[in-house]
N, C-alpha and C positions, 0 to 999 in steps of 0.2 A: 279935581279931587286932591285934597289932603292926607296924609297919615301921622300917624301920633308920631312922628317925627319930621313933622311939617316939611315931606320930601313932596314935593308937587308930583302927582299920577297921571303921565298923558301918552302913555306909551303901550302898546296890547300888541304880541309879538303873539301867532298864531301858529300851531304844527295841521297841519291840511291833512297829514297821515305821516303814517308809521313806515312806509313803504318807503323805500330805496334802489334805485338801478346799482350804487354800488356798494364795497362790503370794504371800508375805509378803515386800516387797524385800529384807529384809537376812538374808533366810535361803534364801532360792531363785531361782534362774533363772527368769525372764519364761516362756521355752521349756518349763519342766520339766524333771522327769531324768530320766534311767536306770533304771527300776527297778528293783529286783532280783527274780530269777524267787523264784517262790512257795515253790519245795522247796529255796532259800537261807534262807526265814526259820525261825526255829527256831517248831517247834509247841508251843502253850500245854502239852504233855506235857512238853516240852524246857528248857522256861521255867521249871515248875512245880519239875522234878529239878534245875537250878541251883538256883533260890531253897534248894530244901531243906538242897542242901549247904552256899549261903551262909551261912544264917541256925547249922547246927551247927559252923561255923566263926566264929560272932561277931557275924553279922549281923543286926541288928535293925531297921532301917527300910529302906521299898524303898519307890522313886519308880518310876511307869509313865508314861512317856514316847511320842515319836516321830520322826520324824511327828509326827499326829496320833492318838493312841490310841487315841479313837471310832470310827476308821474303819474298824478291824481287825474283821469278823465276831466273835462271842462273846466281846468283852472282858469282858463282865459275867462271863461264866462263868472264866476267864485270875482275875479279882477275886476271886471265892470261893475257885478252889482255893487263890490265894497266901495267903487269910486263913486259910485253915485250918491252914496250917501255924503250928505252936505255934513261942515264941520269939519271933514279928516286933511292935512293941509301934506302929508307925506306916507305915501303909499310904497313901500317898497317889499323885497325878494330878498331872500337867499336862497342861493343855487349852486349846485356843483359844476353847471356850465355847459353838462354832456348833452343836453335837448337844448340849450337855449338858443339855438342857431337858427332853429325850427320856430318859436317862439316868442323870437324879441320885438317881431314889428307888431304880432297880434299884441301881445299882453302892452306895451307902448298905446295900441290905437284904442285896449280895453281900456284905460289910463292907469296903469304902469308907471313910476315915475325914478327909481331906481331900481338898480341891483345892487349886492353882495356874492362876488362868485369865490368858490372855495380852489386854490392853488399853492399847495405846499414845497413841490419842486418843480424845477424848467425840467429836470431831465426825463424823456417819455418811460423809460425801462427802470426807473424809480417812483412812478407814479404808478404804473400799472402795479408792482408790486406792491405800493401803499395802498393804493385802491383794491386790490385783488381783480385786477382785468381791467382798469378803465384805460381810456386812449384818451390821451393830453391833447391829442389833434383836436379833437372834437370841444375840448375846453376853449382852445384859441379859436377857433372857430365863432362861438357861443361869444366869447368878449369883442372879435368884430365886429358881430351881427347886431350887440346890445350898443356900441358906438355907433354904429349904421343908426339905428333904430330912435338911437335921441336919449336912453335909458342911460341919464348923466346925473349925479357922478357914480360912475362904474367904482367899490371897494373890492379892494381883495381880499381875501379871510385866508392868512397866510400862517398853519398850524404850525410850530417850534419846538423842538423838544429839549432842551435846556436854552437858547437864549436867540437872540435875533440876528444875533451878530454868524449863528451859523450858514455853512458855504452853500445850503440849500435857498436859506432863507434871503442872504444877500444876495441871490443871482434874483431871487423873487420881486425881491424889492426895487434891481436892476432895470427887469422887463418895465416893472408900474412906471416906474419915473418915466421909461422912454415913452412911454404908451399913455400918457397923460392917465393913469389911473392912479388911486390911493391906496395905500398898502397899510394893514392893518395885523400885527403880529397878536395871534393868543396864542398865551404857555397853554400846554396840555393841562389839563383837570381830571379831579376823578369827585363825582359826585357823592358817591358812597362812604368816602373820608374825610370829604369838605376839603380838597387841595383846590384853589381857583385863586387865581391872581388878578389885575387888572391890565384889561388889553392895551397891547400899545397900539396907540392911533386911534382910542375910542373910550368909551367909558363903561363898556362892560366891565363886570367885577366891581365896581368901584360900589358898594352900598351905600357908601354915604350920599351919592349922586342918583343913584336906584330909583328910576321911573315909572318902570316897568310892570305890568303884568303880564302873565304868560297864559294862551288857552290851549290846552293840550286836545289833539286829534278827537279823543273819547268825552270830551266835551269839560274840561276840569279848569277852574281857573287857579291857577298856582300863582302867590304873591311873590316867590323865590324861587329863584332854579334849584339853591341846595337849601332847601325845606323841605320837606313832607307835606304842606299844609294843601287844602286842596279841595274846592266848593265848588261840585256841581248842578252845570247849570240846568242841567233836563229836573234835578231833583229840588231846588233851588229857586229857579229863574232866574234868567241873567241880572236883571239889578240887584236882586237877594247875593246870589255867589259873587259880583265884582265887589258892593259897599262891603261883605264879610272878610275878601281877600283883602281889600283897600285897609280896612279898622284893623286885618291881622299880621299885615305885610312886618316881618321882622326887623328888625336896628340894621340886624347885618344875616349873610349865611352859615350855614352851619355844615349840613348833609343833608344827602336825600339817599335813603333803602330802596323807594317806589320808582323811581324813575331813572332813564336811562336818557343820552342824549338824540339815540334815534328817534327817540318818541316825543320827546319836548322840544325839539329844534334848538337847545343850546342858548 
């Protein structure tokens, strides 16, 4: 798939749910949110009949998102059926790392073929604080298990708050090199302003290179993270809502009011 700015479409980044084990400051409320009721999120049947359509409309890699992905009952099984559809040549995760210890060999044997695990400092009592409670143990833990496991190449999603070169972020970058992993810096964003830059170590942000669609938990395909724009698929159908995001996908981002990044996986 094309878009009127002849940027080739083969990429469908998925949020499985809105739910989170943790409460990360630059991505959630101290308080928590809203959740959304249960018979709003779309069922791994739901999920399963997009993918299919995506992928015989041109898509070929699909990112599982959230939240946190883990936290969803049966993602292992959500893993296998999306591998089994023929076509998809790169199946991977993003995760915060705190369950993937538990995790790594099943969604591996599901076929699993990467991760993205989230690590913004090596120090444990700066991390529970950023996280509001998590333990870093469990992260290192989570990046063994996915080296055990085969789940190569392991990226790290290493959050930055002015530049890369800070002392949190270079001891981060530290670890990956020694640990045969890829390190991947995003600046902080704020969706509702339109602030987003392009990551280092990847090509998020970058519009002019913009692959991607996004299907958010409640069933919506977004052609832009900071757009508004957004065609659902229960109302829709999935080839209806992908060709409309596809023919509406913007030049470049703007903002988004609607969305927040716990709920679109970023």
């Amino acid at each position: 798939m094309y878009d009127r700015f002849n940027r080739k479409i083969n990429y469908l980044r998925i949020s499985v749910t809105d739910r989170c084990n943790l409460r990360c400051k630059y991505c959630m409320p101290e308080e928590g949110i809203k959740l959304l009721p249960h018979e709003a999120i779309l069922s791994y049947r739901e999920i399963f009949d997009v993918v299919e359509v995506a992928v015989k409309l041109g898509i070929d890699k699909v990112r599982l998102t959230g939240g946190e992905p883990l936290v969803r009952k049966g993602i292992v099984d959500l893993v296998g059926m999306i591998a089994s559809i023929k076509g998809i040549k790169d199946l991977s995760m993003t995760t915060n790392g705190i369950l993937l210890k538990d995790f790594a060999v099943k969604l591996k044997h599901a076929g699993l073929q990467r991760v993205n695990i989230s690590l913004d400092t090596m120090d444990p009592e700066a991390y529970k604080l950023l996280t509001r409670g998590g333990n870093i143990k469990r992260v290192f833990q989570g990046i063994r298990a996915a080296k055990t496991a085969g789940l190569h190449p392991i990226k790290i999603n290493c959050v930055v708050w002015e530049n890369s070169q800070e002392k949190d972020a270079q001891e981060v970058a530290r670890f990956a090199r020694e640990n045969d992993l890829r390190i991947r810096f995003i600046h902080q964003m704020n969706l509702s302003t339109g602030e987003f830059s392009i990551v280092e170590g990847g090509e998020g942000g970058n519009c002019r290179k913009c692959n991607r669609l996004r299907l958010t938990s409640d069933g919506k395909i977004k052609p832009c993270l900071f757009s508004d724009l957004a065609f659902d698929v229960r109302e829709m159908g999935a080839e209806n809502a992908i060709r409309k995001a596809v023919g509406e996908k913007p030049k470049s981002g703007t903002y988004s009011k609607s969305s927040k990044f716990y709920n679109i996986g970023g």
